[in-house]
C-alpha positions in Angstrom: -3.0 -18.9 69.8 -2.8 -20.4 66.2 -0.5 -17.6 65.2 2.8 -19.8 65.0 1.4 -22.5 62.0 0.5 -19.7 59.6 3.8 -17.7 59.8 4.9 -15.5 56.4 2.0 -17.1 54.5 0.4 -13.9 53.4 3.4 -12.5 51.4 4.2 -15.3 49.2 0.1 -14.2 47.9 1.4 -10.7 48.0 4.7 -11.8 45.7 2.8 -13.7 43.6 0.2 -10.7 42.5 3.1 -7.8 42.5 4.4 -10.0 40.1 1.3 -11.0 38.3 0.2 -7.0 38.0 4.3 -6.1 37.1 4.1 -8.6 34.2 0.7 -7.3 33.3 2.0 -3.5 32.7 5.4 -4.8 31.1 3.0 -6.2 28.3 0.7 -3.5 28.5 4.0 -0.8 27.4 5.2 -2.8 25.1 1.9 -3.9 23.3 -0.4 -1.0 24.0 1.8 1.2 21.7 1.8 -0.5 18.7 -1.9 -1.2 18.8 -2.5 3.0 18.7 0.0 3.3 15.9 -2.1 0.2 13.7 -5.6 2.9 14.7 -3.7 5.9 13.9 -2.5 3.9 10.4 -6.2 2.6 9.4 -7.2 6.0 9.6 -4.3 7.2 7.4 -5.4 4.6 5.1 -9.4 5.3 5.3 -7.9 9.4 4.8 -5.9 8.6 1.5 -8.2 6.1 0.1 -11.1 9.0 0.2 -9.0 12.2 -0.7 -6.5 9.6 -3.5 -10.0 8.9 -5.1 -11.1 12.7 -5.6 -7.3 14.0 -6.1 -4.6 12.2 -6.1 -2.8 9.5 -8.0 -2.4 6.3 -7.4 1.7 6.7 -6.8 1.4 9.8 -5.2 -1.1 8.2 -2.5 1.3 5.3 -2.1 4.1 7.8 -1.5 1.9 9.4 1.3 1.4 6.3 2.9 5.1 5.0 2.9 6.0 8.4 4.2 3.2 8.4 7.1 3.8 4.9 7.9 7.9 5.8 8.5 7.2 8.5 10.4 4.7 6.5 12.9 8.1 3.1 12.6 5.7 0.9 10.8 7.6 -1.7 9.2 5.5 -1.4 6.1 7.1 -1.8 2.6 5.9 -1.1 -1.0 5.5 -4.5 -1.6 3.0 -5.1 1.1 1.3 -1.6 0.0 -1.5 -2.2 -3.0 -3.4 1.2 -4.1 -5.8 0.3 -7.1 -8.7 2.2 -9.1 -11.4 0.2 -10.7 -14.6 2.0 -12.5 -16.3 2.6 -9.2 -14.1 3.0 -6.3 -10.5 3.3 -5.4 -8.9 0.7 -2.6 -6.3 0.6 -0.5 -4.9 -2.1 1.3 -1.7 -2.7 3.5 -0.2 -5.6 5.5 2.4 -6.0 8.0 4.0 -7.7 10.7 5.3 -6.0 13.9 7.6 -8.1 16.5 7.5 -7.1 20.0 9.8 -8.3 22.5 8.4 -9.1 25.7 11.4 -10.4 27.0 10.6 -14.5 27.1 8.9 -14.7 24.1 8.2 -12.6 20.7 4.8 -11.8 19.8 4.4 -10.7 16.1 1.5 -8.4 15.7 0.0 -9.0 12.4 -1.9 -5.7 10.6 -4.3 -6.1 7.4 -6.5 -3.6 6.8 -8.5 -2.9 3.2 -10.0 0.6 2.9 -12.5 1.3 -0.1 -13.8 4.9 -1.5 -15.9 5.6 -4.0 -15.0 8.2 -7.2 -16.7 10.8 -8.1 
């Protein structure tokens, strides 16, 4: 009866969230990644800071982070790397900056952590 006024209707909703949900999991790949490698980094960090105070020197734990961080393509440098002792407790703390490209825009993912342990 009313059939003819509401003609093709229903799939511009149907275009509209495909493209919603494909835009969605474009940014999910692209962002998702580089959010597990900043987790798997604080933990490198939180690792060296407690086995660098017990062990390990202050360069040689700055080594073992530049190395880990190159081999998980963290744009970290030394510059932005600061390992230091005091009396009570060793910390380490990094910063970066990771670009993604999501095609229309860049998003620069910014990474600060500060990891403390004490000496024994």
């Amino acid at each position: 009866m009313f059939r003819s006024n509401q003609k093709g209707e229903g799939r511009i909703g149907l275009v509209v969230a495909i493209a919603v949900v494909g835009c969605a999991i474009f940014v999910g790949t692209q962002y998702i990644p580089v959010r597990i490698k900043a987790y798997e980094f604080r933990d490198v960090l939180r690792n060296e800071a407690r086995m660098g105070a017990v062990r390990a020197s202050n360069q040689t734990v700055t080594q073992r982070i530049l190395e880990k961080a190159e081999e998980l393509e963290i744009p970290l440098t030394r510059k932005n790397l600061k390992v230091r002792r005091t009396k009570a407790e060793m910390i380490v703390s990094a910063t970066y900056e990771h670009p993604i490209d999501l095609k229309v825009t860049e998003y620069v993912y910014r990474f600060e952590a500060e990891e403390r342990a004490p000496l024994f």
